[in-house]
LUMKOL-971316 format. One record per residue: residue in three letters; x negated, y, z of N, C-alpha, C in turn. Coordinates in steps of 0.1 Angstrom, whole numbers, plus 2048, in hexadecimal, padded with zeros to 3 digits. Layout:
N
AlaXYZXYZXYZ ...
//
This chain:
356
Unk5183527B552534F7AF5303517B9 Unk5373537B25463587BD55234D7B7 Unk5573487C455D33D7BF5723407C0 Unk56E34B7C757D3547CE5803617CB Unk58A3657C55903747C658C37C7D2 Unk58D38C7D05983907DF58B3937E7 Unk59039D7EF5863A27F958339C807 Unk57739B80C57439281956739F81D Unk56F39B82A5623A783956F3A6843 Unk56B3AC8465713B185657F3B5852 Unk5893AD8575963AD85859C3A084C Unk59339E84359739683959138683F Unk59437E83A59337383858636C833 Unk57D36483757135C835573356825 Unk56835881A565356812568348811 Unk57033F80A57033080956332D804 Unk55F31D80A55031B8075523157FD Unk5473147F454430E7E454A3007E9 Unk54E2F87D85502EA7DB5492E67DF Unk54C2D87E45422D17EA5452C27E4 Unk54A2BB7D854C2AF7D853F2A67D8 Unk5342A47D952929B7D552729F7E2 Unk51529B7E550F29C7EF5092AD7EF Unk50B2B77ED5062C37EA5132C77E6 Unk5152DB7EA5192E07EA5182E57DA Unk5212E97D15212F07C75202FE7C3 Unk5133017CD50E3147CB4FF3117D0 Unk4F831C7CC4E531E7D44E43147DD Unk4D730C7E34D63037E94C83077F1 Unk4C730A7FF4BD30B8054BA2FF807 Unk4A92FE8114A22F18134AA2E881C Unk4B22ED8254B72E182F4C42DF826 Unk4CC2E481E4D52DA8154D22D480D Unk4C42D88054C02CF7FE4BC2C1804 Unk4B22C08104B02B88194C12AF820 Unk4C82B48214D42B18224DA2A781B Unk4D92AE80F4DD2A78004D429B7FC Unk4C929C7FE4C62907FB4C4286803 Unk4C12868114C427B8194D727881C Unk4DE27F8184EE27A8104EB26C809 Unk4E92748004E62707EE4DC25F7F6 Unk4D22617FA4CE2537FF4D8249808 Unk4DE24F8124E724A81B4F324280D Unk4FC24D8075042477FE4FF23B7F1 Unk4F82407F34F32387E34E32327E8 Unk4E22297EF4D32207F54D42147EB Unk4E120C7EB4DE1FF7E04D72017D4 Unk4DE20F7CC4D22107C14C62137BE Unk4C52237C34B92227CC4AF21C7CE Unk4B42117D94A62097DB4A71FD7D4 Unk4B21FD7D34B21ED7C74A71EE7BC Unk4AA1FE7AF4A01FF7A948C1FF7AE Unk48F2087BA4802077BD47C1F97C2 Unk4851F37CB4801E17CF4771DF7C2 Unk4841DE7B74801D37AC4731D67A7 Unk4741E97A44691EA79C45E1E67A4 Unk45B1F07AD44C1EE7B644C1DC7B9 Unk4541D37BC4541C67BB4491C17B1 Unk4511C17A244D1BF7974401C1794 Unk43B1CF79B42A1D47974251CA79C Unk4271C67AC4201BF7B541C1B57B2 Unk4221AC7AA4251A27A441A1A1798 Unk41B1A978F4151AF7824051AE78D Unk4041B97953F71B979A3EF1AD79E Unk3FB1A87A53F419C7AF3EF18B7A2 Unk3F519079A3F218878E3E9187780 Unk3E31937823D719B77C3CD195788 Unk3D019A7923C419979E3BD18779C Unk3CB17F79B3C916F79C3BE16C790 Unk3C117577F3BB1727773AF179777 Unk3AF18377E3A318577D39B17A788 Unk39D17779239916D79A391163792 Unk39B15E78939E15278238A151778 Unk38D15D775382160769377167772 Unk37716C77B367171785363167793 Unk36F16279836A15879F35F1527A2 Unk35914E79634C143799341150799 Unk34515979433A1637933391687A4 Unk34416A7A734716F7B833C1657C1 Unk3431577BB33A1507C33291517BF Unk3261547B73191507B531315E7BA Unk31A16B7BD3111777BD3101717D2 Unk31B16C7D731D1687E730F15C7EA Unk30C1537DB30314D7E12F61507DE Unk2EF15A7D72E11607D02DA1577DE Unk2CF1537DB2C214E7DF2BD1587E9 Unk2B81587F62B41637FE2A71667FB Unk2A61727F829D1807F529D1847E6 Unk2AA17F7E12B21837D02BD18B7D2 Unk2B919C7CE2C11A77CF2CB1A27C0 Unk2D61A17C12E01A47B32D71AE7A9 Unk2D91AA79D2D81B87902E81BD78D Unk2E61C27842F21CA77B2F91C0778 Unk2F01B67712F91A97683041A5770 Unk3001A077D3061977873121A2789 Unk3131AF78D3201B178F3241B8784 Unk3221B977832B1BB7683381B476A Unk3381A776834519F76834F1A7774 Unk34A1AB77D3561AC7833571BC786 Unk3511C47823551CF77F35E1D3774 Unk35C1CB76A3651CA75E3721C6766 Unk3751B876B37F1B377138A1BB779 Unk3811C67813841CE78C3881D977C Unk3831DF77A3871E776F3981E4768 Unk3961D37663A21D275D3B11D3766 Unk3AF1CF76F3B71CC77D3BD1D8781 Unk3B41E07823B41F17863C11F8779 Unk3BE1F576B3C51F77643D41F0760 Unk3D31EA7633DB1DE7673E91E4771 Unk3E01E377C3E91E97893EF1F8787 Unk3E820277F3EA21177E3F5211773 Unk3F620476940120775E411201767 Unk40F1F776F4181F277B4191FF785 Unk41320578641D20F79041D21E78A Unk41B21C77D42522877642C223770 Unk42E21A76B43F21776544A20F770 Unk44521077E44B20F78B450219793 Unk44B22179144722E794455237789 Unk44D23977945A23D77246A237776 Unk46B22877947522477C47E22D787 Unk47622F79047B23379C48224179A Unk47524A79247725A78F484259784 Unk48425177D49024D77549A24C77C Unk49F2437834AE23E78A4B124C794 Unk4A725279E4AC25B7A64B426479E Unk4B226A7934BC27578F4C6273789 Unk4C72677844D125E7814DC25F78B Unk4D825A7964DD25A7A34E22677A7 Unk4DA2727A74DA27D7A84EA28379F Unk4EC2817914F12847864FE283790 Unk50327579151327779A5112757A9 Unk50727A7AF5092787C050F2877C1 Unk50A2907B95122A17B95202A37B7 Unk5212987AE5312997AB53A28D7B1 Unk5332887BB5382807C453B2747BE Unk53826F7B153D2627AA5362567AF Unk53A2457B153423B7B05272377A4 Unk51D2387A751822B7A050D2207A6 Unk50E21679B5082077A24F820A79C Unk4F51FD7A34E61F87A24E61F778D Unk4EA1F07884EB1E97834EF1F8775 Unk4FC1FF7774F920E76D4ED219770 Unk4E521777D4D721D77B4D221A777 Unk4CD20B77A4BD2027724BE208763 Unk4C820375C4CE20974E4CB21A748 Unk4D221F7514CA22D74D4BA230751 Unk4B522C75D4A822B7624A0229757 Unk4A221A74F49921674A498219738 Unk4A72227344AA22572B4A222F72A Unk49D23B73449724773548724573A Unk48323B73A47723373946E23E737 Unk46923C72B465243722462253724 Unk46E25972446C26772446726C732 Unk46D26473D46426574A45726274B Unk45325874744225574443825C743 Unk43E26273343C26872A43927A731 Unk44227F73644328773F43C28A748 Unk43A28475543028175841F27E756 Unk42527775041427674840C280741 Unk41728973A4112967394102A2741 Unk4182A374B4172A875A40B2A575E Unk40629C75A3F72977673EA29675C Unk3EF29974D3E329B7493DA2AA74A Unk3E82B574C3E72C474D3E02C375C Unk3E12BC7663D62BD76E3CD2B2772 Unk3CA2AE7683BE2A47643AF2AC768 Unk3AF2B67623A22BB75F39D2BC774 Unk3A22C177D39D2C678B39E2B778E Unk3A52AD78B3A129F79439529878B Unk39429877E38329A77C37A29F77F Unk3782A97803712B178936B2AA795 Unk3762A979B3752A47AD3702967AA Unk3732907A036728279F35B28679A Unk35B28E78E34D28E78A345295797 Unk34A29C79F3442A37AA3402967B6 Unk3492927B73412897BF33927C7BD Unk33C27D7B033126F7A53252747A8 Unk3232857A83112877AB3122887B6 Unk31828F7C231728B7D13152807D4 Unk3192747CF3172647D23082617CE Unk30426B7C02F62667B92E926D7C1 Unk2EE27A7C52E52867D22E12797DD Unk2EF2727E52ED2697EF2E225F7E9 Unk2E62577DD2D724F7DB2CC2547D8 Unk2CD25E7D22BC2657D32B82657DE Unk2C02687E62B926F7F12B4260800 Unk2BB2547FB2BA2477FF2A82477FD Unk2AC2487F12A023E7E829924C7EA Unk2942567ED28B25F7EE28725F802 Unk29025880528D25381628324B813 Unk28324580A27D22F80A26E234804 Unk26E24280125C2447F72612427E4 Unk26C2427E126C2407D42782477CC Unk27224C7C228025D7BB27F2697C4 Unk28726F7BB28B27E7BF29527D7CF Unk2932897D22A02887DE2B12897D9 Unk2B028E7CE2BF28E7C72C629D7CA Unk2BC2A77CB2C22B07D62C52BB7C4 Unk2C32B67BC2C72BE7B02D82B77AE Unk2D52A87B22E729F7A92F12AA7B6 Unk2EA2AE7C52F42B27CB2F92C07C8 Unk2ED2C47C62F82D77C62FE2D37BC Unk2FC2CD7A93052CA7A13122C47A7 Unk3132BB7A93202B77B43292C07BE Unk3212C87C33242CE7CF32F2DC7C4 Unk3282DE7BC32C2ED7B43382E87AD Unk3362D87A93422D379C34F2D47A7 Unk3492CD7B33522CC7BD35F2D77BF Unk3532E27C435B2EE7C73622F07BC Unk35E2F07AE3692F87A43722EA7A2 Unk3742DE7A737F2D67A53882DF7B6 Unk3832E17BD38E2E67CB3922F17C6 Unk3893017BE39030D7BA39F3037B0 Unk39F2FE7A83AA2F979F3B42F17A6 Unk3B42EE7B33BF2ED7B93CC2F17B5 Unk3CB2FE7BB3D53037B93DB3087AC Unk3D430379E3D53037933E02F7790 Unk3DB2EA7973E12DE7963ED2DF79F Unk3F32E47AC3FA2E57B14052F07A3 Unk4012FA7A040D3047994102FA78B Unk40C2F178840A2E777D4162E0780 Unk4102DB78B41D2CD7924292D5793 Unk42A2DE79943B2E679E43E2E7791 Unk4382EC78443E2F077743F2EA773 Unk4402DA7754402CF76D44D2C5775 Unk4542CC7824562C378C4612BB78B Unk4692C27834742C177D47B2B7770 Unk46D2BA76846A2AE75A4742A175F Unk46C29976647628A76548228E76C Unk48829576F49829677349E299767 Unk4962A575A4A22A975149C29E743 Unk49029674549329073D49D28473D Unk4A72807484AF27774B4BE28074E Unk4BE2897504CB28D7534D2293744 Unk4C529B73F4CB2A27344C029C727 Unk4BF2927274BA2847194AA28D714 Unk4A229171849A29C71448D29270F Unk48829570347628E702471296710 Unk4612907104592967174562A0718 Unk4502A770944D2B17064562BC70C Unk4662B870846B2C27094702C171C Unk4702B97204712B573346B2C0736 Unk45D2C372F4572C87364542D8737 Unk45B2DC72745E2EC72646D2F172F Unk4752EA7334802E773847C2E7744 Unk4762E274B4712E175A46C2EE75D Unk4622F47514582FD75846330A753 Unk46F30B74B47E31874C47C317759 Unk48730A75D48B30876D48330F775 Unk47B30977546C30E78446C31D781 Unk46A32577746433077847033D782 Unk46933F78946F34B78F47234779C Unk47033679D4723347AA4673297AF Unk45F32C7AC4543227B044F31C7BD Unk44F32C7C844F3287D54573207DA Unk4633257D646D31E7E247030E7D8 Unk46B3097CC46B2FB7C845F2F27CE Unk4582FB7D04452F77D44492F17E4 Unk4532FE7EB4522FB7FB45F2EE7FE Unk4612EE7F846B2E17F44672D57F2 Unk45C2D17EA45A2C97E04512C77ED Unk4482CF7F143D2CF7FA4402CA806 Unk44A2D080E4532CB81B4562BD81B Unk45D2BA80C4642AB8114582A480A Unk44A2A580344629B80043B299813 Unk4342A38164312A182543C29882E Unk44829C82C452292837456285830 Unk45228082545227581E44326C822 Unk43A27482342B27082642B26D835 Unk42F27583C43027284A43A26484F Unk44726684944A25885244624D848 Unk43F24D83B43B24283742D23B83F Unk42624784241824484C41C23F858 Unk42623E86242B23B86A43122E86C Unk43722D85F44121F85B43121585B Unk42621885441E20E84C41820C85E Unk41421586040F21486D41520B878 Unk42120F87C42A2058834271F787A Unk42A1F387042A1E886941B1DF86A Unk4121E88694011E08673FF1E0874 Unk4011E48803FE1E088B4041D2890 Unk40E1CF88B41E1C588F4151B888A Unk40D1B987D40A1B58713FC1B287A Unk3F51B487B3E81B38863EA1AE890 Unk3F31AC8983F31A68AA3ED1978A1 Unk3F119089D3ED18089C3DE18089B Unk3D81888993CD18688F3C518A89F Unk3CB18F8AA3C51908B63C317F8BE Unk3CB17C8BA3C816A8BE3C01638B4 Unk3BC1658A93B915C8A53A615B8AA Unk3A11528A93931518B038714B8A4 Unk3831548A137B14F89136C14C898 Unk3681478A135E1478A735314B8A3 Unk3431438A633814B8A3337152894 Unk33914488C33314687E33E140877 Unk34C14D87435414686D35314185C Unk35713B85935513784735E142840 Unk35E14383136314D82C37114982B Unk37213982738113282A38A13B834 Unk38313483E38713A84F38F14884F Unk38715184938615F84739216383F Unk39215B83539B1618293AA15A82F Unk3A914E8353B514D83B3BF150847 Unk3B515B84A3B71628563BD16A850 Unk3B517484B3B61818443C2180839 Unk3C41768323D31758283DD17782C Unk3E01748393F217383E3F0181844 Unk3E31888483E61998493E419E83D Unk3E019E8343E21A68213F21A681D Unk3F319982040019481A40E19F821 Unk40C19F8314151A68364101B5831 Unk4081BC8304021CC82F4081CA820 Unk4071C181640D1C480941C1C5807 Unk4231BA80E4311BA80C4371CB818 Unk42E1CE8204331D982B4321E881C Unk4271E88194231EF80D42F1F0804 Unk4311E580043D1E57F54491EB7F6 Unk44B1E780545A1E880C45C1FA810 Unk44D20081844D20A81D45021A80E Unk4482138034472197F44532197F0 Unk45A20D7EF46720F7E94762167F1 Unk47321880047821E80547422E803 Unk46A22E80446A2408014662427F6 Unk46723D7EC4622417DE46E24C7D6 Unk47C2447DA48624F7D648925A7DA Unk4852597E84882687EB4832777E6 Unk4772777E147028A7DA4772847CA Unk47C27A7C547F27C7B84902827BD Unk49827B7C34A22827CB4A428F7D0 Unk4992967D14982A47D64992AC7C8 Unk48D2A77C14892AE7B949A2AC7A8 Unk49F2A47B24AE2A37A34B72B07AC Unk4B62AD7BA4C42B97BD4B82C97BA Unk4AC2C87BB4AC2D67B64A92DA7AA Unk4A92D27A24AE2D27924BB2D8790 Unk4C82D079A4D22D379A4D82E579F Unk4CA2E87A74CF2F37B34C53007A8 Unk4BD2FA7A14BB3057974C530778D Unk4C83037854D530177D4E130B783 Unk4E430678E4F130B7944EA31E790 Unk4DD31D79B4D932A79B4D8337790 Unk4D132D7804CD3357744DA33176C Unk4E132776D4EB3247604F6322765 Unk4FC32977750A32877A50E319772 Unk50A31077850D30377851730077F Unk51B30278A5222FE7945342FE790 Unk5373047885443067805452FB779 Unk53C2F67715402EB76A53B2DD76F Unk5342D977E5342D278853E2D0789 Unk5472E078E5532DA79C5602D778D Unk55D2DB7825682D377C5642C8777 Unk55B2C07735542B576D5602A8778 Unk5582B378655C2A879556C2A7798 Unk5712AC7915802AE7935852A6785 Unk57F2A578158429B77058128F776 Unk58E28477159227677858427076C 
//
């Protein structure tokens, strides 16, 4: 896009640069502006941001930690009675049903709390996104609103994003469900009794391999989908359609959304592993004094061990809601930076930003 008349080279005068009112420039966007642009976009606008991720990821924790109590509540005595079995009484099936169920419900429980914590978050970033380009204010309080208004179609979105690569992370379980069953054969064919299991392994071993060939089946899935929760909140879209809309966008530029999407989600993984790290060690020194002597009780144990869960959960919370906005932040300016690209967007940007 040419934003100036008139001839520029040698003897003429330097091309004026694109507008620039928001955090990003209003023409094509390489990786270090885009990187630019969104640690802006974080710097200017952190209260909402993280206000929405606090609350949500908060909220799950909460949701979790209160599933966890009732399941407590209802397997408890069973816990206790599998800790006291009579010595030389192996458990059966029966004894741990109850709390495999329990563990089951809990499990589902916690996975519906950190997708609609999760949607929250993928929600509000492009929200954020929408006026951090055109340089506008907004609060905590006009995100949550649109965040939670677009609920739904982000979810929704997603959820179908991750069922199209469903099939390779089955795989990779049912492959290792018979590598796990190969390992007990092969236990119990040590001990004088069964097969060696050396049939559950090559099954395994082969399901295995054809869940790693679809890798990169799942990876061109994700890029073509990457886009979905940005334009279902910017531009009001069901899911369905997020996601034929995403995969326009992406097409023709897949690498350079992939090397993007890929770059900052590693540099989001790296200083979160660092942050937890620094934190769980800080979180452990006490636990170097405490002296549980020969034969501590389980009391003893669990009251040792609680004030370090407690710190590794609230460090968890804190560390997740700090970097949770950021790849949804990436992934709204290059929503934005495709647009500019396929639909000369940038013209009605730099006038939108210039309208009081």
């Amino acid at each position: 896009m040419t934003y100036a008349s008139g001839p520029y080279g040698y003897g003429y005068p330097s091309p004026p640069p694109p507008p620039k009112p928001g955090v990003i420039p209003l023409a094509p966007l390489n990786f270090s502006e885009i990187l630019t642009g969104a640690f802006t976009t974080y710097g200017r606008y952190w209260k909402p941001l993280l206000g929405v991720a606090v609350a949500a990821y908060a909220a799950a924790t909460v949701v979790i930690g209160l599933a966890c109590l009732a399941a407590w509540a209802v397997v408890g005595d069973d816990i206790h009675r599998l800790i006291e079995l009579p010595s030389g009484r192996s458990p059966d099936f029966a004894d741990f049903q109850p709390l495999i169920v329990a563990f089951v419900c809990v499990w589902l429980v916690a996975m519906a709390a950190y997708v609609v914590s999760s949607g929250l978050v993928y929600a509000a970033a492009p929200a954020v996104v929408q006026e951090a380009v055109l340089g506008r204010p907004i609060g905590f309080g006009a995100v949550w609103r649109r965040a939670w208004s677009r609920l739904g179609a982000v979810v929704g979105s997603v959820f179908l994003s991750m069922l199209a690569m469903l099939l390779p992370m089955l795989l990779f379980v049912v492959g290792f469900a018979f590598l796990m069953a190969a390992l007990v054969g092969g236990l119990a064919a040590s001990e004088g009794s069964g097969d060696d299991g050396s049939g559950f392994a090559v099954v395994g071993l082969l399901i295995f391999l054809a869940s790693l060939g679809l890798v990169p089946l799942a990876l061109w899935i994700w890029i073509k989908f990457s886009l979905a929760p940005t334009v279902a909140v910017i531009e009001q879209q069901g899911p369905m359609a997020s996601l034929r809309r995403s995969s326009a966008l992406v097409k023709g530029s897949w690498w350079r959304i992939f090397g993007c999407t890929f770059g900052t989600t590693m540099i989001v993984g790296m200083i979160s592993a660092v942050i937890q790290q620094v934190i769980s060690q800080i979180g452990a020194l006490p636990m170097a004094a405490v002296d549980f002597g020969e034969n501590p009780t389980p009391g003893e144990l669990i009251a040792a061990f609680g004030g370090l869960m407690v710190v590794l959960v609230i460090a968890q919370l804190l560390v997740q809601a700090v970097a949770a906005p950021f790849p949804p932040v990436v992934s709204g300016l290059l929503y934005v930076d495709q647009r500019i690209r396929k639909e000369n967007l940038a013209p009605v940007l730099a006038q939108t930003a210039a309208t009081p």
